[in-house]
N, C-alpha and C positions, 0 to 999 in steps of 0.2 A: 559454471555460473548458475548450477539448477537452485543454490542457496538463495541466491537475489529474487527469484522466481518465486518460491517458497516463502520468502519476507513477504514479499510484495501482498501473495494471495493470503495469507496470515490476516495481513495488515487490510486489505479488503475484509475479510471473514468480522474481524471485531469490529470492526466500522457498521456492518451490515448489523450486526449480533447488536451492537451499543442503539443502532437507529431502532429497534424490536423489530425490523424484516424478518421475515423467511424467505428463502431463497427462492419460492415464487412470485412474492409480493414485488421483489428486484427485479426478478426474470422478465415483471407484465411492466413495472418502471423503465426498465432499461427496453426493452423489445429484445429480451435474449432468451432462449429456453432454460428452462430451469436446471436440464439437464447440463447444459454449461457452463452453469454458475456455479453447480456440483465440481465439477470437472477445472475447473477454472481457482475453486478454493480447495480443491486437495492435489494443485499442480500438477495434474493431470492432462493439462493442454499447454502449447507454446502460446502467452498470452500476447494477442496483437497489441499493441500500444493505440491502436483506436479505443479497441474494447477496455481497455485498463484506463485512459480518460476519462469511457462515458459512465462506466461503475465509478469510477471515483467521485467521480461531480454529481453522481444519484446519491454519492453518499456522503456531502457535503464536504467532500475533499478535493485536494489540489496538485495534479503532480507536474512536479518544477525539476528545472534539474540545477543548479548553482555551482560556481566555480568551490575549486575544494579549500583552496584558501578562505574562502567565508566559512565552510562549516562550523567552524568553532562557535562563530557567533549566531548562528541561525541554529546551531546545539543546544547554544547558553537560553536564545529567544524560548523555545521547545520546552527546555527544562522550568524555566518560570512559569508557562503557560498551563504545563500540565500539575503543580503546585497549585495553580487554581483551581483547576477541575482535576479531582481525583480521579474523575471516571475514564480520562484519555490514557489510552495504555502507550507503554514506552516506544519514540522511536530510537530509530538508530539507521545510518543509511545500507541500503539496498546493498551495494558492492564496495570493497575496499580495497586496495591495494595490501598485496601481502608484501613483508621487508625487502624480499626479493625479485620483485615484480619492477621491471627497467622502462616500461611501457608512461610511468606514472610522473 
């Protein structure tokens, strides 16, 4: 699952990048050192889900988690939204199930 990880910190990184932060300017927003904001964007640490809220909402994001039968439409919502603003880079969700995956 270190893919969903890697999404995740990606998806932080351009958030941070789009706001013009540096990874200090976050570090003194959020109260986290900079050195784990390093660490934190090249998934380099197992990210708490505290810490993955309080960055997200420094960066004017929101993480949800919704049932999978809605994606389609919260996809479709995504894909309008980013048509308006060209500057929003793509998402796509965090983990998926693969064909063979019985858990799902």
């Amino acid at each position: 699952m270190v893919y969903a990880i890697e999404y995740l910190t990606q998806a932080l990184k351009a958030a941070r990048l789009h706001a013009k932060l540096s990874q200090r300017a976050l570090s003194q927003k959020v109260k986290v050192p900079q050195a784990q904001i390093s660490k934190i964007e090249n998934a380099a640490v197992d990210l708490k889900v505290s810490t993955l809220i309080n960055l997200a909402r420094s960066l004017d994001l929101e993480v949800v988690l919704i049932p999978r039968s809605d994606l389609p439409a919260v996809s479709a919502v995504m894909k309008h939204a980013r048509q308006k603003h060209d500057d929003i880079p793509p998402q796509r969700a965090a983990y998926t199930l693969d064909d063979g995956d019985e858990n799902g």
